[in-house]
C-alpha positions as protocol buffer text, in pm:
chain_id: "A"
residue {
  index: 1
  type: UNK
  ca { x: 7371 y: -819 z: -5931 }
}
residue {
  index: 2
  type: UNK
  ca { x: 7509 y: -443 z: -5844 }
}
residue {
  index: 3
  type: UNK
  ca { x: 7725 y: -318 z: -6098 }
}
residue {
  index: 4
  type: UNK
  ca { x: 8002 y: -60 z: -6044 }
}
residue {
  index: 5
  type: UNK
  ca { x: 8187 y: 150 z: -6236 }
}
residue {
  index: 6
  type: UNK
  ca { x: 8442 y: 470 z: -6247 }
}
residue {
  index: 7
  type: UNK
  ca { x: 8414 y: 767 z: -6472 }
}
residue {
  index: 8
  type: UNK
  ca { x: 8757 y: 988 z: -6417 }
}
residue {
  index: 9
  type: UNK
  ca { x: 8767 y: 899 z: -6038 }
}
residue {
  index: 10
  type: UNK
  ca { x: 8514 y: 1124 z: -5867 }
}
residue {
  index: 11
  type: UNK
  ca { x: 8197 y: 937 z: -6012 }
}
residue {
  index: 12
  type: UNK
  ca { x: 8115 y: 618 z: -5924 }
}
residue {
  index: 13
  type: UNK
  ca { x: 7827 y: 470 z: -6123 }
}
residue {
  index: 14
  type: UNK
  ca { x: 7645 y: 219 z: -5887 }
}
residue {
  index: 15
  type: UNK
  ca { x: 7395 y: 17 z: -6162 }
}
residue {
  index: 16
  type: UNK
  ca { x: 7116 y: -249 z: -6088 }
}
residue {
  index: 17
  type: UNK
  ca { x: 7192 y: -531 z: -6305 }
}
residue {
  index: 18
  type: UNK
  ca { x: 6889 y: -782 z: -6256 }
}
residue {
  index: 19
  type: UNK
  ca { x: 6718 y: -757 z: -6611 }
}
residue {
  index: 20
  type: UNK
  ca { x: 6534 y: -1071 z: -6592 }
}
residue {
  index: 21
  type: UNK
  ca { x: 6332 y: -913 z: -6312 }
}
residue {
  index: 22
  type: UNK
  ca { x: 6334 y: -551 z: -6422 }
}
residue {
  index: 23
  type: UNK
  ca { x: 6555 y: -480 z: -6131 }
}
residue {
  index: 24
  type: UNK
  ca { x: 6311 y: -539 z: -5871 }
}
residue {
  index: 25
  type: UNK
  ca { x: 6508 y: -533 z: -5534 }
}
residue {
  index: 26
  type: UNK
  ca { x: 6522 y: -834 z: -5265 }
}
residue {
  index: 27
  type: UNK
  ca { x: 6681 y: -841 z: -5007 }
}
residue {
  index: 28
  type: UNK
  ca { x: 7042 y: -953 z: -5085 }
}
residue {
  index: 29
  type: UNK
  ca { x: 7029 y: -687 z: -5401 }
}
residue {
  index: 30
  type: UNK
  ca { x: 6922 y: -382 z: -5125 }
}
residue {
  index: 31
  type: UNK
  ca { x: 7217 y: -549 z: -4905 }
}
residue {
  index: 32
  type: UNK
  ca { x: 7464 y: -546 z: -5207 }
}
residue {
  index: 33
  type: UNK
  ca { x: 7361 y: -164 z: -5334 }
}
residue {
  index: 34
  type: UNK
  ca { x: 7433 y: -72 z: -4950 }
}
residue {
  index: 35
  type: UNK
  ca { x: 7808 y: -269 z: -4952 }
}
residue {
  index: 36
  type: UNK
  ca { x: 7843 y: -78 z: -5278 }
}
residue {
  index: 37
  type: UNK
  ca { x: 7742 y: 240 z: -5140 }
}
residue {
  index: 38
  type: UNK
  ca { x: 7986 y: 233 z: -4887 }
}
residue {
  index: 39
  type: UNK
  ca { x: 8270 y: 107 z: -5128 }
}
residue {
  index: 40
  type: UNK
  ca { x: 8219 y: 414 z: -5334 }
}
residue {
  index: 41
  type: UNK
  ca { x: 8256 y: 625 z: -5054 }
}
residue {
  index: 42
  type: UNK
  ca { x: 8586 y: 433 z: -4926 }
}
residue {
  index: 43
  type: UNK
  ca { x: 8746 y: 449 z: -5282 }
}
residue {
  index: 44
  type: UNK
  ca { x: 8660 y: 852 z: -5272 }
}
residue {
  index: 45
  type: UNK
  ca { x: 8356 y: 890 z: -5478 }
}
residue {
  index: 46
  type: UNK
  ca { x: 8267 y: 1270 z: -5466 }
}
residue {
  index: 47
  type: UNK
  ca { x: 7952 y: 1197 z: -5676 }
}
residue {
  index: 48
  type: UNK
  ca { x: 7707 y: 847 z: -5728 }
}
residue {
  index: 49
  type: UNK
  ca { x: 7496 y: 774 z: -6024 }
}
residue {
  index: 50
  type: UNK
  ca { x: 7219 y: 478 z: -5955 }
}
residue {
  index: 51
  type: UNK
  ca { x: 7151 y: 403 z: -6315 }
}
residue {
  index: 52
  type: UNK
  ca { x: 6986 y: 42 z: -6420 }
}
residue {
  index: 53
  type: UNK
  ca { x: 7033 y: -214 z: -6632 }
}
residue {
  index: 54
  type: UNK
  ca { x: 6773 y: -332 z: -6972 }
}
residue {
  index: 55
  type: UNK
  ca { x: 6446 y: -167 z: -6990 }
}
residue {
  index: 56
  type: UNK
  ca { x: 6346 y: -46 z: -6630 }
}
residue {
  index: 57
  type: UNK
  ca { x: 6558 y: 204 z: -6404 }
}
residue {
  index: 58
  type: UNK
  ca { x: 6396 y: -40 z: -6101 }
}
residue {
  index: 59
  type: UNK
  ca { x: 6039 y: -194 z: -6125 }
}
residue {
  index: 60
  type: UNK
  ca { x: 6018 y: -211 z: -5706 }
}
residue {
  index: 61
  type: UNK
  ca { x: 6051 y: -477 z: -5503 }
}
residue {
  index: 62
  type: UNK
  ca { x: 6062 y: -834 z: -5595 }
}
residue {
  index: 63
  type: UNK
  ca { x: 5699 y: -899 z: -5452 }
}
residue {
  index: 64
  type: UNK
  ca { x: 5791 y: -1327 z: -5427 }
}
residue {
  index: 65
  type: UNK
  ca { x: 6025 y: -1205 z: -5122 }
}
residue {
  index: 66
  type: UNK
  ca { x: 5876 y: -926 z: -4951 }
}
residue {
  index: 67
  type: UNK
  ca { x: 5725 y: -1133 z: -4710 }
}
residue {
  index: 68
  type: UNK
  ca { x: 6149 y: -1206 z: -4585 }
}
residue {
  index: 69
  type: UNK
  ca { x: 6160 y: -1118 z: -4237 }
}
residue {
  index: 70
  type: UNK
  ca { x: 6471 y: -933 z: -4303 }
}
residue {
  index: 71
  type: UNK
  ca { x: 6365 y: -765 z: -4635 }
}
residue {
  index: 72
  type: UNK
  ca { x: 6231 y: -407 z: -4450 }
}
residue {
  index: 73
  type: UNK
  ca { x: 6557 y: -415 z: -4283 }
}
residue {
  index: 74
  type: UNK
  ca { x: 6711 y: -413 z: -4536 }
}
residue {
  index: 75
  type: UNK
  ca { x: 6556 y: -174 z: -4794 }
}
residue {
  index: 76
  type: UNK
  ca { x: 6505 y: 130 z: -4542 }
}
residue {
  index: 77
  type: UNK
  ca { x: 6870 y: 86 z: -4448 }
}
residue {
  index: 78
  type: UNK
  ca { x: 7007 y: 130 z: -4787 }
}
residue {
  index: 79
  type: UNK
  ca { x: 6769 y: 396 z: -4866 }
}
residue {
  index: 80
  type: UNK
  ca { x: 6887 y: 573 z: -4543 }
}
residue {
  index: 81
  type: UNK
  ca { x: 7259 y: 560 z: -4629 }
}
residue {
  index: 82
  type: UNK
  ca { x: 7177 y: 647 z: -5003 }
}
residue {
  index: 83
  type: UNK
  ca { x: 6980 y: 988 z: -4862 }
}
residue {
  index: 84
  type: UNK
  ca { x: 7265 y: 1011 z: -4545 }
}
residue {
  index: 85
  type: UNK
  ca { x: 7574 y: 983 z: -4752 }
}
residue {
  index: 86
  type: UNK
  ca { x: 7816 y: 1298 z: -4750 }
}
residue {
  index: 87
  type: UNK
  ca { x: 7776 y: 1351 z: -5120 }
}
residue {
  index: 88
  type: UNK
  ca { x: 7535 y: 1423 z: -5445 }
}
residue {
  index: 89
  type: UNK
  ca { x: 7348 y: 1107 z: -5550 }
}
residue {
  index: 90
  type: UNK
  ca { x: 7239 y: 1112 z: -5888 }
}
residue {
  index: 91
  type: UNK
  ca { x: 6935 y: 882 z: -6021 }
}
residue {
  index: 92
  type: UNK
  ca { x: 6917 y: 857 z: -6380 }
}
residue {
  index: 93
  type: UNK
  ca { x: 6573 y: 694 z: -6446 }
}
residue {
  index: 94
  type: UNK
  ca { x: 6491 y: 518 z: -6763 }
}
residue {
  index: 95
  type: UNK
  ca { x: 6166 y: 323 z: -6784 }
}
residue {
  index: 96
  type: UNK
  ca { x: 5998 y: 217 z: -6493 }
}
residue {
  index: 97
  type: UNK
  ca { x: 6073 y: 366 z: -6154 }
}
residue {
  index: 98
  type: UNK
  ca { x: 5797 y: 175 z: -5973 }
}
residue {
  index: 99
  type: UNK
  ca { x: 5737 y: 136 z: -5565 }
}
residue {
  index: 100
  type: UNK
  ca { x: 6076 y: 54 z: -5405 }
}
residue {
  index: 101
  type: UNK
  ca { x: 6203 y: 239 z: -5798 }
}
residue {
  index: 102
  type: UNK
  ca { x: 6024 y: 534 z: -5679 }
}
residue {
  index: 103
  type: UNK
  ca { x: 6206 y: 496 z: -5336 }
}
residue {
  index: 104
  type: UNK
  ca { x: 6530 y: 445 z: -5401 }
}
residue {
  index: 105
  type: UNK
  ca { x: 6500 y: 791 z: -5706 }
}
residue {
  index: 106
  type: UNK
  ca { x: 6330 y: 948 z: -5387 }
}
residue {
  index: 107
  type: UNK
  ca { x: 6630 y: 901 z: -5195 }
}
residue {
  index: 108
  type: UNK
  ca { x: 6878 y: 1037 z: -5449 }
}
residue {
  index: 109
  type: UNK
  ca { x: 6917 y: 1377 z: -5455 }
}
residue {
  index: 110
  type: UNK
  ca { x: 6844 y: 1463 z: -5797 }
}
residue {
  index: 111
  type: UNK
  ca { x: 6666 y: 1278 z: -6066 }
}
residue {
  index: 112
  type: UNK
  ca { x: 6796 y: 1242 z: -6421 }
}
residue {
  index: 113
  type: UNK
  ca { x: 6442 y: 1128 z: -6596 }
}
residue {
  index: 114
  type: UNK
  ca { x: 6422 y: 1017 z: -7010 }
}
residue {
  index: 115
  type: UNK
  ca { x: 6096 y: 1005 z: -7182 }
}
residue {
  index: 116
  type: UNK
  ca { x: 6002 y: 666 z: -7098 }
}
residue {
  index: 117
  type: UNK
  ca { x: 6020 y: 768 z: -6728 }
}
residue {
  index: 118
  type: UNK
  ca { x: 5714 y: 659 z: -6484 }
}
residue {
  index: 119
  type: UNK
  ca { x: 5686 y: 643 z: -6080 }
}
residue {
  index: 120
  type: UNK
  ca { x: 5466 y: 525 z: -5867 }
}
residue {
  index: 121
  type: UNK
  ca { x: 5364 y: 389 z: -5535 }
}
residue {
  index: 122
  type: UNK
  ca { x: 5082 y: 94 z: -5596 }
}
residue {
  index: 123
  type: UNK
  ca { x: 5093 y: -5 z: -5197 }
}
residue {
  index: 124
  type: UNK
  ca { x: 4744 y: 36 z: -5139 }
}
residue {
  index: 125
  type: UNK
  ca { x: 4698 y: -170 z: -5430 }
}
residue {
  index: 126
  type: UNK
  ca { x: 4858 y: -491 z: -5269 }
}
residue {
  index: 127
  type: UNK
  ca { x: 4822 y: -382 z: -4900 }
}
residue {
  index: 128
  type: UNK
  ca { x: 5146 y: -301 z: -4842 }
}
residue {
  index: 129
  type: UNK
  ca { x: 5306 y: 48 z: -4713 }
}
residue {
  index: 130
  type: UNK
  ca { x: 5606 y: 273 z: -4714 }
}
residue {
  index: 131
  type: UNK
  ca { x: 5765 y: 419 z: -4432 }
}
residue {
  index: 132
  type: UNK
  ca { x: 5668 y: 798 z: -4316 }
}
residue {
  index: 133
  type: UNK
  ca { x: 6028 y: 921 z: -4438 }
}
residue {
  index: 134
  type: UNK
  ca { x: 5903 y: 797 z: -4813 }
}
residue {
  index: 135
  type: UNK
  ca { x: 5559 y: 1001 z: -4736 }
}
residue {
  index: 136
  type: UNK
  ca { x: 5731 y: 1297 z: -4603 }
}
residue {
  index: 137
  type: UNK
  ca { x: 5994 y: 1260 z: -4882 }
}
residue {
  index: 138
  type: UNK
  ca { x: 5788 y: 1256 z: -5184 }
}
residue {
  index: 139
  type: UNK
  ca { x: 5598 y: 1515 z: -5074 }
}
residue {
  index: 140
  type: UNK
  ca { x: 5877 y: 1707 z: -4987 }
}
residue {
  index: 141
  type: UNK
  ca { x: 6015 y: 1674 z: -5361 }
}
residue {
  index: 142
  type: UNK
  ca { x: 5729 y: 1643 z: -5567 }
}
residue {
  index: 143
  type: UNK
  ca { x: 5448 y: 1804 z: -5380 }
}
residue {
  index: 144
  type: UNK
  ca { x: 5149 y: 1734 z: -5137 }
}
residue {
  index: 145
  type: UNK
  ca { x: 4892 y: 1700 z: -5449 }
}
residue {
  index: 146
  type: UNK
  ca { x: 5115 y: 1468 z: -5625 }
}
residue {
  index: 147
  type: UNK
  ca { x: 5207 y: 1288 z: -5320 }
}
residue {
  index: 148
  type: UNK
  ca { x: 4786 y: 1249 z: -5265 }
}
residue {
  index: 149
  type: UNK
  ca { x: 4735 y: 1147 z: -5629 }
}
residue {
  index: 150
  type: UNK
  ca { x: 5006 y: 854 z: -5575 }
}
residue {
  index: 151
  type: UNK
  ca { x: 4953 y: 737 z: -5241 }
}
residue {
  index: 152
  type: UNK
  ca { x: 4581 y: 737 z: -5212 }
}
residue {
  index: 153
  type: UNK
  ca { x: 4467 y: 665 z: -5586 }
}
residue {
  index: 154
  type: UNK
  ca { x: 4781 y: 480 z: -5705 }
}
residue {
  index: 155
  type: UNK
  ca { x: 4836 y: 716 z: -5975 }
}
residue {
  index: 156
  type: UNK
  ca { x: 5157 y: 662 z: -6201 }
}
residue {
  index: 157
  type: UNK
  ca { x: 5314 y: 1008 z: -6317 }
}
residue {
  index: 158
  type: UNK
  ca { x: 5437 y: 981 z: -6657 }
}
residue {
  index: 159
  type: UNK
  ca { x: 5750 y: 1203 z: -6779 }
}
residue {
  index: 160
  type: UNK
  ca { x: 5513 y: 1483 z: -6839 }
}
residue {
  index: 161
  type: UNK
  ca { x: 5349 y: 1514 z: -6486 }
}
residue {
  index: 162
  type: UNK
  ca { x: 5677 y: 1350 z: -6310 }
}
residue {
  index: 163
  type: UNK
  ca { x: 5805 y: 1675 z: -6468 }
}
residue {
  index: 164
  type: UNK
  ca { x: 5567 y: 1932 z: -6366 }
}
residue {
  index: 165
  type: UNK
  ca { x: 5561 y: 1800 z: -5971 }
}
residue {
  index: 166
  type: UNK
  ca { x: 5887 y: 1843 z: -5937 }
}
residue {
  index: 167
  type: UNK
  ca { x: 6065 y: 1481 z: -5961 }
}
residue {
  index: 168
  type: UNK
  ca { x: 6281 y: 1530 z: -6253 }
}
residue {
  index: 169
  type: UNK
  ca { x: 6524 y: 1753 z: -6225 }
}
residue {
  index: 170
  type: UNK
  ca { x: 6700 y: 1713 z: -6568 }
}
residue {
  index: 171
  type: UNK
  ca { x: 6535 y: 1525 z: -6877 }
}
residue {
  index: 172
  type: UNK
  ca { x: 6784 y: 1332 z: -7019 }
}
residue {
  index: 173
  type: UNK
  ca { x: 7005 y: 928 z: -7014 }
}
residue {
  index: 174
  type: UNK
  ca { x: 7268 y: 790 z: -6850 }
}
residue {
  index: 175
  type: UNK
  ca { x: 7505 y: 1002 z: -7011 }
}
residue {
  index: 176
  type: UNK
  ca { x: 7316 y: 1303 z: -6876 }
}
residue {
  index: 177
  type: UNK
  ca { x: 7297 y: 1223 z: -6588 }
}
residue {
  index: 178
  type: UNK
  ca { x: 7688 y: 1156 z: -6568 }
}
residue {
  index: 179
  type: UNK
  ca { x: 7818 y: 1433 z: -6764 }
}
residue {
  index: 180
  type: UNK
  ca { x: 7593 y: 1660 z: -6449 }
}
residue {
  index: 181
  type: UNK
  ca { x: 7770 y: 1422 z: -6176 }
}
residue {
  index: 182
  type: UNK
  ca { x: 8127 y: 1518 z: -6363 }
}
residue {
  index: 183
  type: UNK
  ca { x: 7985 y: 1890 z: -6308 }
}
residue {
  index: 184
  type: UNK
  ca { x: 7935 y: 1835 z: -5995 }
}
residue {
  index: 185
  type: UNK
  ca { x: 8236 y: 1617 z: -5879 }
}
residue {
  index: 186
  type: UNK
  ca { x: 8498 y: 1950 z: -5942 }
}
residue {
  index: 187
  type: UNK
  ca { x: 8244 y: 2147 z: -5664 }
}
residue {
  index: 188
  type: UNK
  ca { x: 8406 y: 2216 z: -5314 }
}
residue {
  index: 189
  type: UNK
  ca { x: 8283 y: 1905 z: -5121 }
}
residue {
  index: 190
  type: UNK
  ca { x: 8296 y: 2028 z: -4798 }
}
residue {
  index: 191
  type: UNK
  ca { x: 8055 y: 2302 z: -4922 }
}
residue {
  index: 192
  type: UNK
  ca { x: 7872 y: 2018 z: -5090 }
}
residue {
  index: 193
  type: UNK
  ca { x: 7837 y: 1829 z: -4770 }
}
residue {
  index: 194
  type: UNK
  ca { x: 7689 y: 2110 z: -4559 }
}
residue {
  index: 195
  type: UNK
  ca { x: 7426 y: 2200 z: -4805 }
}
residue {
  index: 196
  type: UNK
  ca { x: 7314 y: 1805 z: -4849 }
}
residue {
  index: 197
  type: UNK
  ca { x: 7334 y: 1819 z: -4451 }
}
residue {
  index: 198
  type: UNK
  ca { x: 7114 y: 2147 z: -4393 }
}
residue {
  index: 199
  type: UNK
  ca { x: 6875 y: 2050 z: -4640 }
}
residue {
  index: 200
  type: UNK
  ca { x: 6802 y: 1729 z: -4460 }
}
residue {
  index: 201
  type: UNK
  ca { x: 6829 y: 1852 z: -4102 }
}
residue {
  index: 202
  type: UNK
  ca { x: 6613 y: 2144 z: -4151 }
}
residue {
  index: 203
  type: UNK
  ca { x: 6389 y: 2066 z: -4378 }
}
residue {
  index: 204
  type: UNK
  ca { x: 6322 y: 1656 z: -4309 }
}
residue {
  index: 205
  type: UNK
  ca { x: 6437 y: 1595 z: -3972 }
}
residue {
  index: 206
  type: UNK
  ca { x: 6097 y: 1588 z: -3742 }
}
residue {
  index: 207
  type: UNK
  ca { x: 5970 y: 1295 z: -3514 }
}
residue {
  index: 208
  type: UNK
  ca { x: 5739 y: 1067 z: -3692 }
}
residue {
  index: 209
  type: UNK
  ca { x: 5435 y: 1059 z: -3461 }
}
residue {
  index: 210
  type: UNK
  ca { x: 5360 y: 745 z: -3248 }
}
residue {
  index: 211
  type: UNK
  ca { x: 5008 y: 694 z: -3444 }
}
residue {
  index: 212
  type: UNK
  ca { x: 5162 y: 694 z: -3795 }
}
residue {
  index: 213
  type: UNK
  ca { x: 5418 y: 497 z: -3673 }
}
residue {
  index: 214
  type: UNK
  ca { x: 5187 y: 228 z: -3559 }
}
residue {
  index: 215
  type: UNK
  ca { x: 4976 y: 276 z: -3885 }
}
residue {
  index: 216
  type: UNK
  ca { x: 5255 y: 174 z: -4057 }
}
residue {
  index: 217
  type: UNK
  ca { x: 5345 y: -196 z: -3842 }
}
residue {
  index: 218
  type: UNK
  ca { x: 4962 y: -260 z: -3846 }
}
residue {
  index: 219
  type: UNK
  ca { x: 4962 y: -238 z: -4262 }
}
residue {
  index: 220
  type: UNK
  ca { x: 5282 y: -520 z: -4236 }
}
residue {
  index: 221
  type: UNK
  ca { x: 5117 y: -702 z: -3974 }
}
residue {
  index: 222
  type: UNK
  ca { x: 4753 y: -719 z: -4209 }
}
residue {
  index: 223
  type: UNK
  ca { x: 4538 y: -1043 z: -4303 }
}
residue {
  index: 224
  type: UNK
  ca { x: 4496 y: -755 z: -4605 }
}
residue {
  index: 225
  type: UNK
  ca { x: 4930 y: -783 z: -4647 }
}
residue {
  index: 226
  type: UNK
  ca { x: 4864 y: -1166 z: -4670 }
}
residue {
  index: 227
  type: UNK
  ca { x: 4537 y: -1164 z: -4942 }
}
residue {
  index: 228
  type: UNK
  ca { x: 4730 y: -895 z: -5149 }
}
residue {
  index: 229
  type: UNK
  ca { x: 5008 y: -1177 z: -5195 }
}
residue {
  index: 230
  type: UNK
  ca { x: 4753 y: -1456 z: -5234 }
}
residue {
  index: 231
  type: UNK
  ca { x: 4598 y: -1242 z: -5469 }
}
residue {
  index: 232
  type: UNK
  ca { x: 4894 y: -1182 z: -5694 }
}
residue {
  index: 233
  type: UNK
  ca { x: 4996 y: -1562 z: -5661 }
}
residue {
  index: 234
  type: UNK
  ca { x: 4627 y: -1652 z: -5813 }
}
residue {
  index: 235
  type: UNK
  ca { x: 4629 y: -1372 z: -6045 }
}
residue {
  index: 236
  type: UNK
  ca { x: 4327 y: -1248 z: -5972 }
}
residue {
  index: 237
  type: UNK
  ca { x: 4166 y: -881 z: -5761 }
}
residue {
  index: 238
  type: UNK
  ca { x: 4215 y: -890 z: -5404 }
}
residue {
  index: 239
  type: UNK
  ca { x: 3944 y: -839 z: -5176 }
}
residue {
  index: 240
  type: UNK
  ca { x: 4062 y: -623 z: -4911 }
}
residue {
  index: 241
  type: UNK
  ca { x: 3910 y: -628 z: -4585 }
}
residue {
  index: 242
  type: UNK
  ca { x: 4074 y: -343 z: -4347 }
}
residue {
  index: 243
  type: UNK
  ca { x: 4194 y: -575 z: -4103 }
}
């Protein structure tokens, strides 16, 4: 379930309300945070804070429906129009921010991060991947070393190291994060626009080379993609094979 919620008409709190799952994301939740994305906008949001319900901000995606055909679809298009959209998008992270968690606080603009704050990126882990805009996006915000630690070892950064690469922007709750968003909501949003848009043009906006991109469809495409999944349905350590 996607929440929704007002705060004196220029913020629009979008929250993930799934607490029996830690808000891991399938595909008809990434569907419904994109329709509510785009209702925001329609109803003149100048600001959007992603906040979450119960104990994790979003724990990633719900691994028992990954394997949906229509699931990739749908995830990189509402991160897209999260990063795309005219306006400041606020993350305010409590908990567990964990593979797609990490991706959808990676595609906010700024991240509002409390103490209990963790990301993370366990892909290699299960034999899954993210796309090259999450690689070039995380190191973008938090760093090539940090990037390096979580991609190829699977590290988690606490709220300490989260902190020092670079992916918290203020430490603080909910209420932080939409007291900043009222802050920012009374800016000139045409100015706000342009600098959102010249940020990503200039500083994201490259081809993704035909080799990475094919990296990519061959880690989906994997006998090691299908023994991760056995793997987690046995509960036991996959054996990964590289094919």
């Amino acid at each position: 379930m996607i929440g929704t919620q007002r705060h004196d008409d220029a913020v629009h709190e979008i929250r993930l309300d799934r607490t029996e799952r830690r808000n891991a994301l399938d595909t008809a939740h990434c569907r419904d945070l994109h329709a509510a994305v785009d209702a925001a906008l329609a109803d003149g949001a100048r600001v959007l804070v992603l906040t979450g319900e119960g104990t994790a901000f979003c724990s990633g995606a719900d691994l028992d429906t990954v394997g949906d055909p229509d699931f990739l679809a749908a995830l990189y298009g509402m991160l897209h129009r999260l990063a795309e959209v005219p306006v400041p998008v606020v993350a305010a992270v409590h908990g567990p921010a964990i593979g797609a968690g990490t991706q959808l606080a990676l595609a906010a603009d700024l991240r509002v991060v409390d103490q209990a704050g963790v990301f993370g990126l366990p892909t290699a882990g299960l034999g899954l991947a993210v796309d090259p805009w999450t690689v070039r996006r995380l190191a973008l915000v938090a760093g090539g070393g940090a990037a390096r630690r979580i991609l190829l070892a699977c590290e988690r950064l606490d709220h300490d190291a989260a902190r020092a690469a670079g992916l918290v922007d203020r430490v603080g709750d909910r209420d932080t994060a939409l007291a900043w968003a009222a802050e920012m909501a009374a800016l000139a949003p045409l100015t706000l626009a342009y600098n959102k848009l010249a940020v990503a043009r200039l500083l994201e906006d490259a081809p993704v080379p035909a080799e990475v991109a094919a990296a990519f469809d061959a880690c989906w495409a994997s006998e090691d993609l299908v023994e991760g999944r056995r793997a987690r349905a046995e509960k036991r350590a996959p054996v990964f094979r590289g094919v």
